[in-house]
C-alpha positions in Angstrom: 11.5 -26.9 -58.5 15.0 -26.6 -59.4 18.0 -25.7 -57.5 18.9 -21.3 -58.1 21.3 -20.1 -55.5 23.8 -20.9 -52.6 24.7 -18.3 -50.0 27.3 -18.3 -47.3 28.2 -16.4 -44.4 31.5 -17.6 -42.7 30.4 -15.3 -40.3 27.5 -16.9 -38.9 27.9 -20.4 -40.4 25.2 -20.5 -41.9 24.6 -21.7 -45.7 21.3 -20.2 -47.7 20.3 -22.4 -50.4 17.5 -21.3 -53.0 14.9 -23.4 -55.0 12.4 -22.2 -57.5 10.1 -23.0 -60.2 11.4 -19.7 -62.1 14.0 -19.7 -64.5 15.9 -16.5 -63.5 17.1 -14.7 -60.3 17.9 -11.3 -59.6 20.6 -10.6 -57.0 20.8 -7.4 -55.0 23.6 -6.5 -52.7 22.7 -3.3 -51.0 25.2 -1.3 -53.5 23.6 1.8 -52.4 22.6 1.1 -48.6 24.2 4.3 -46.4 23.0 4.4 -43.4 19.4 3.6 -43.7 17.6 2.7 -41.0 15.6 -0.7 -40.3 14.4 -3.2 -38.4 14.7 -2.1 -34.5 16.0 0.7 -35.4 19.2 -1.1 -36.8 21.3 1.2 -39.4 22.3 -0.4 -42.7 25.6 0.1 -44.6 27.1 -0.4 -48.0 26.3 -4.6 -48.6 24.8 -5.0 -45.2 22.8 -7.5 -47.0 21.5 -9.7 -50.0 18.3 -10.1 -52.0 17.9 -13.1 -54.3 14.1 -12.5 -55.8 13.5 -15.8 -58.0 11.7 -14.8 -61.2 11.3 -14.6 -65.2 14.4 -13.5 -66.9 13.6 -9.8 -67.8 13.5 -9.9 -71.1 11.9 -13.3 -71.2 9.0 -12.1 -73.3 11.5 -11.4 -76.5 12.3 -14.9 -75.9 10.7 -17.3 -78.6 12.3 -20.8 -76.6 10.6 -19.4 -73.5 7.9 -16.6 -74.0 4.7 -18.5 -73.0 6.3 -19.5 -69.8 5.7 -15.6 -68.7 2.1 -15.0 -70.6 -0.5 -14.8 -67.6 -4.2 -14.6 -68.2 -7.4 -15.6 -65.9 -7.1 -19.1 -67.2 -3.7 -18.9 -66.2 -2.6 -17.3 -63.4 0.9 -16.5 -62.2 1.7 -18.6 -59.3 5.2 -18.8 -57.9 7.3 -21.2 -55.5 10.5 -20.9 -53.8 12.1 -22.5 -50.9 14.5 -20.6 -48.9 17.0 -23.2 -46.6 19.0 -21.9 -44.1 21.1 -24.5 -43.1 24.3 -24.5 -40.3 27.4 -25.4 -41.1 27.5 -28.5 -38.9 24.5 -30.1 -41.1 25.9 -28.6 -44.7 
């Protein structure tokens, strides 16, 4: 596990740190959110929210330093880990 990501929401306080056994991280930002609906009803704007999806790098199977790290087979199954921490900012 290695560390991948801080977040921080002055907000709400609230820091969101990321961990992961995956080399890469995509990062969404709701670019083209208008006025979607979601949870309870709740309607979603432009950057209403974040994703961070811990992963391969895309192209990580052109990559000759790191191109069996992403080759999956039924001796070798994917398997994944990631830690989300949400953490106030009185304990930061």
């Amino acid at each position: 596990m290695q560390f991948a990501a801080t977040a921080y929401s002055a907000k709400s306080g609230l820091f969101l740190r990321v961990y992961a056994d995956q080399s890469g991280l995509q990062f969404y930002s709701g670019n083209f959110l208008k006025n979607v609906t979601g949870r309870n009803g709740q309607t979603y704007q432009q950057y209403a929210g974040l994703c961070l999806e811990t992963q391969h790098y895309p192209d990580q199977i052109n990559m000759d330093t790191y191109k069996k790290q992403c080759i999956y087979t039924p001796q070798r199954p994917y398997k994944h880990k990631v830690i989300f921490q949400l953490i106030s900012n009185e304990n930061s």
